[in-house]
C-alpha positions in Angstrom: 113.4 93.2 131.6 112.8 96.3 128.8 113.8 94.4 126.2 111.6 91.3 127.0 108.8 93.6 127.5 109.7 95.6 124.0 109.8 92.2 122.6 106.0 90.9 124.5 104.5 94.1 122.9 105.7 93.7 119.2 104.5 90.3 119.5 101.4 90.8 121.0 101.0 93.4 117.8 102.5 91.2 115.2 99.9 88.4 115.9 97.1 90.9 116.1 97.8 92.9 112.4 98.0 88.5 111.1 94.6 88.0 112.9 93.2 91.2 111.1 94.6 89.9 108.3 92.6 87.0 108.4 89.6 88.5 108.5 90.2 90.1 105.2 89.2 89.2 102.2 91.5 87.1 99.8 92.9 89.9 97.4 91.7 88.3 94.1 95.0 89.9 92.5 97.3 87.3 94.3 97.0 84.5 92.5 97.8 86.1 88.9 100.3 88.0 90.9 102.0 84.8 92.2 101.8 83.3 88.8 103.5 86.2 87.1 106.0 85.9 89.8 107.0 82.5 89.0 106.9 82.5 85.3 109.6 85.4 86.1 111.7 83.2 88.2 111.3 80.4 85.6 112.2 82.3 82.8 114.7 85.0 83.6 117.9 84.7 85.7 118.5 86.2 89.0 120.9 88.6 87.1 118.3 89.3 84.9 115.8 89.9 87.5 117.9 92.3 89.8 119.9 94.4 86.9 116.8 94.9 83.8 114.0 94.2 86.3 115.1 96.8 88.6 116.0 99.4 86.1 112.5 98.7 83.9 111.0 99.1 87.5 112.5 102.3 88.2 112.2 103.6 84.5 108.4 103.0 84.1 107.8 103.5 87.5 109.2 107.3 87.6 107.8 108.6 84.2 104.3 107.3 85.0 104.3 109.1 88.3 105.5 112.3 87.1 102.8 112.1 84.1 100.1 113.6 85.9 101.8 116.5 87.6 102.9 117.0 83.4 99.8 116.9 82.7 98.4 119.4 84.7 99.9 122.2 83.5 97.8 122.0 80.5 94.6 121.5 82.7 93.2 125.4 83.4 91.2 123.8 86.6 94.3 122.1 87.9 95.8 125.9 87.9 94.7 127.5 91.8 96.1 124.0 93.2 99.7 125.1 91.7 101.6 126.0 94.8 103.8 129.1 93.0 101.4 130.1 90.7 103.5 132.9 89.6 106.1 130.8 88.0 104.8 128.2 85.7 106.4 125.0 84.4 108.1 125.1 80.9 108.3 123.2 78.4 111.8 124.3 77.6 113.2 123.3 81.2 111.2 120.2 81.1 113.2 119.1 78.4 116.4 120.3 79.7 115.6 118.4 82.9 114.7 115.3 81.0 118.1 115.1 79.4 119.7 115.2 82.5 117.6 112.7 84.3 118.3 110.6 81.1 122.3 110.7 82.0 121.9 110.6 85.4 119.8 107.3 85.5 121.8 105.3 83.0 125.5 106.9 83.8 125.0 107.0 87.5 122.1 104.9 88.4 122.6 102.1 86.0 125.9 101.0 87.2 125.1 101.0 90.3 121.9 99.1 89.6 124.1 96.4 88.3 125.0 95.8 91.5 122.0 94.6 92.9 122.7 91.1 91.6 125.4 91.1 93.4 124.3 92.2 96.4 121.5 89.6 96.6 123.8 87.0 96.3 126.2 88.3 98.9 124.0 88.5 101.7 121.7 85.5 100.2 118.1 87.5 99.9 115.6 85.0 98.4 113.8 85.3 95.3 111.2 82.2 95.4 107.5 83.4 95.9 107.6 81.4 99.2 109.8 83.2 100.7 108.1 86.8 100.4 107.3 88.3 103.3 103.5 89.2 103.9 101.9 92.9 103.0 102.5 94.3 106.5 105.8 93.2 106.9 106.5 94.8 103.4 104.9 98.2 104.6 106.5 98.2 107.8 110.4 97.7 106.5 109.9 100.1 103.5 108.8 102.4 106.6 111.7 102.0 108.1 113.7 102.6 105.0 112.1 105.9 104.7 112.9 106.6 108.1 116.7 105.8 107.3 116.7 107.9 104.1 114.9 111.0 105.9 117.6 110.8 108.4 120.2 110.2 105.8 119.3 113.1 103.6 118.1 115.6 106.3 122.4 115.8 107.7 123.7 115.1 104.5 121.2 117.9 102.4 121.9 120.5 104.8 125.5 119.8 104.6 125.0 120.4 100.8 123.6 123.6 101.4 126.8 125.0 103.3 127.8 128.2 101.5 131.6 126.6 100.3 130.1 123.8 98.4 126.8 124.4 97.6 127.4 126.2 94.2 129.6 123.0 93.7 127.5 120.7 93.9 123.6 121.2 95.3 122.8 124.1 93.3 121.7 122.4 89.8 118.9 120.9 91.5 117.6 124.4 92.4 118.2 125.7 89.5 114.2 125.5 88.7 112.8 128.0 92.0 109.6 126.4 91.2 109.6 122.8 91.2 108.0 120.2 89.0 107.5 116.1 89.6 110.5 115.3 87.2 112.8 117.6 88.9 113.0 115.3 92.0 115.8 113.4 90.3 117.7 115.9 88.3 120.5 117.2 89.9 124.4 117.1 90.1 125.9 113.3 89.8 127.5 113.5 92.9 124.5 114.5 95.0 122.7 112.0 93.1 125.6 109.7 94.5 126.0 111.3 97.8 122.0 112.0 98.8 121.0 108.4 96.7 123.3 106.4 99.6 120.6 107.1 102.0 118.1 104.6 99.7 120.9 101.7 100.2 121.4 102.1 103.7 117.6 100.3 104.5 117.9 98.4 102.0 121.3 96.8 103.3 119.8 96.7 106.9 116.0 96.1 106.3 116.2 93.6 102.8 115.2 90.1 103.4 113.6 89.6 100.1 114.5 91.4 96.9 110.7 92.2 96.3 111.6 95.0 99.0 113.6 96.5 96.3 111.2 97.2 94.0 108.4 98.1 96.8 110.9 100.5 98.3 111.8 102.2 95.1 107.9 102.4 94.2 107.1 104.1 97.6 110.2 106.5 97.5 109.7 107.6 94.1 106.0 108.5 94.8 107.1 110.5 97.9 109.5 112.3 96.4 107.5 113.3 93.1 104.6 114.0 95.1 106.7 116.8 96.7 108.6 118.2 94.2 105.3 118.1 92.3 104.6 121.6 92.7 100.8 121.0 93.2 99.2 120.7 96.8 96.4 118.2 95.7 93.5 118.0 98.0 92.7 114.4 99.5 96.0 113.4 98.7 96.3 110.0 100.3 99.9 110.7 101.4 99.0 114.1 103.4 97.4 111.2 105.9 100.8 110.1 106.8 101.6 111.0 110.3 104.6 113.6 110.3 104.5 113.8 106.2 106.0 116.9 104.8 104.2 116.9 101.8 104.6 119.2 98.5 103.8 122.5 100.1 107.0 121.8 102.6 109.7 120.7 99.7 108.3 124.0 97.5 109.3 126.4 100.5 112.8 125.1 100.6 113.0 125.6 96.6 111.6 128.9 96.6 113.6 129.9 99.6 117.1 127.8 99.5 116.9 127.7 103.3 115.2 125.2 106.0 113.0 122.2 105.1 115.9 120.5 104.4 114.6 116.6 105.0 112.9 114.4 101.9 110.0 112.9 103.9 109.0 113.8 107.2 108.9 116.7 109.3 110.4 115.7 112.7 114.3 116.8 111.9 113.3 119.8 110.5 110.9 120.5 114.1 113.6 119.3 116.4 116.6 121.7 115.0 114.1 124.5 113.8 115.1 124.6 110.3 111.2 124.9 109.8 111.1 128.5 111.2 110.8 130.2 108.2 108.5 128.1 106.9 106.4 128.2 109.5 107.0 132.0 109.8 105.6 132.3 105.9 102.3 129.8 106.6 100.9 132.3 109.1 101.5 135.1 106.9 99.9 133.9 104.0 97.1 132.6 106.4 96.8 135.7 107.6 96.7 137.3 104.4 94.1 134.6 103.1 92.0 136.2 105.7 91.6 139.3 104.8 91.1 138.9 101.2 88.3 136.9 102.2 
């Protein structure tokens, strides 16, 4: 009887998010988008598509997000939104971090990226513009991939942190106490392997379209350089996000190695109360806010 009511209510709220979206407007970037689309599928193989169209995804996609928190470090007014204002970025340990992230995403990543092709064809996820699944649906599976990885990485990162492997393994990535947006991927190449599963694991459940591939990796890579940014930008657009942990969150567990141990949300961290400190350190700067005002 639950589960035929669970299944009424998701479709009483399936067929009311496609009647809103009738009402919308027709997004006048469809139409070159679908045509683009098939002169992809018309011109490029499915290998092709999966292996270089994922990587040049991931590639263009990461260096154009962390651009802006780069460039902000040369912007004076961009300065009293810098979270740890006492340790500024360098330009020597941006180029150290670059030249890891360079080995990391075509040593590690790459290979496994070369995968995908095969992994499309194993479990038969379509291609054909037909077949993709409409906006909402898209939104609502990469949500659930988030979900996944934030459960994924919450166990396995505080795992990484116990005191007989962390110097093994976890501690490159804080090597830099102050993080910047193209930190989020350097680290050691077995946490890259080990945290990195927890992106595959929605993807294997959740995939019924391998455009899901390339909007999951677009929404994760903006989540996770937007909080290893190092910035708390007002209006951010991603601080709307109900239980979002946001850049102020991630920079506590950099600065102090303990607690705030999930990527995305907040919830794990609340429910085992590995957000006490954190929390502890919010009301004393709040209070000291207070009475320098």
């Amino acid at each position: 009887m639950a589960a035929n009511e669970n299944v009424s209510i998701f479709s009483s709220a399936s067929l009311a998010v496609e009647y809103v979206d009738s009402l919308l407007p027709e997004n006048p970037l469809q139409e070159p988008f679908k045509n683009a689309w098939n002169y992809m599928l018309n011109n490029y193989t499915k290998f092709q598509i999966a292996t270089w169209g994922s990587l040049i995804v991931h590639e263009a996609l990461y260096f154009l997000f962390c651009l802006p928190g780069f460039l902000f470090q040369f912007i004076p007014y961009m300065k009293k939104y810098k979270i740890q204002k006492d340790k500024p970025e360098s330009l020597e340990n941006q180029w150290k971090c670059f030249k890891v992230l360079l080995f990391n995403h075509f040593c590690i990543q790459l290979p496994l990226i070369c995968g995908t092709y095969y992994f499309t064809e194993f479990f038969n996820i379509p291609y054909d513009w037909e077949k993709m699944p409409r906006w909402y649906m898209l939104l609502l599976r990469c949500f659930g991939c988030a979900v996944i990885e934030d459960t994924w990485h919450y166990f396995l990162h505080r795992l990484l942190h116990h005191k007989r492997i962390y110097k093994y393994i976890h501690k490159i990535h804080h090597e830099f106490q102050a993080p910047f947006g193209m930190e989020a991927e350097y680290a050691h190449p077995l946490e890259t392997l080990i945290l990195g599963t927890g992106f595959f694991i929605g993807i294997v459940l959740l995939c019924d379209h391998v455009i899901l591939l390339w909007a999951w990796v677009t929404v994760r890579l903006i989540e996770t350089i937007d909080v290893h940014s190092g910035y708390d930008i007002p209006l951010n657009p991603l601080n709307l996000i109900p239980f979002y942990a946001g850049s102020r969150h991630h920079d506590f567990h950099h600065m102090n190695f303990i607690g705030n141990y999930a990527s995305t949300f907040t919830w794990w961290d609340r429910i085992f109360g590995t957000d006490s400190q954190f929390n502890a350190y919010t009301e004393k700067m709040k209070k000291l806010e207070k009475k320098t005002e």
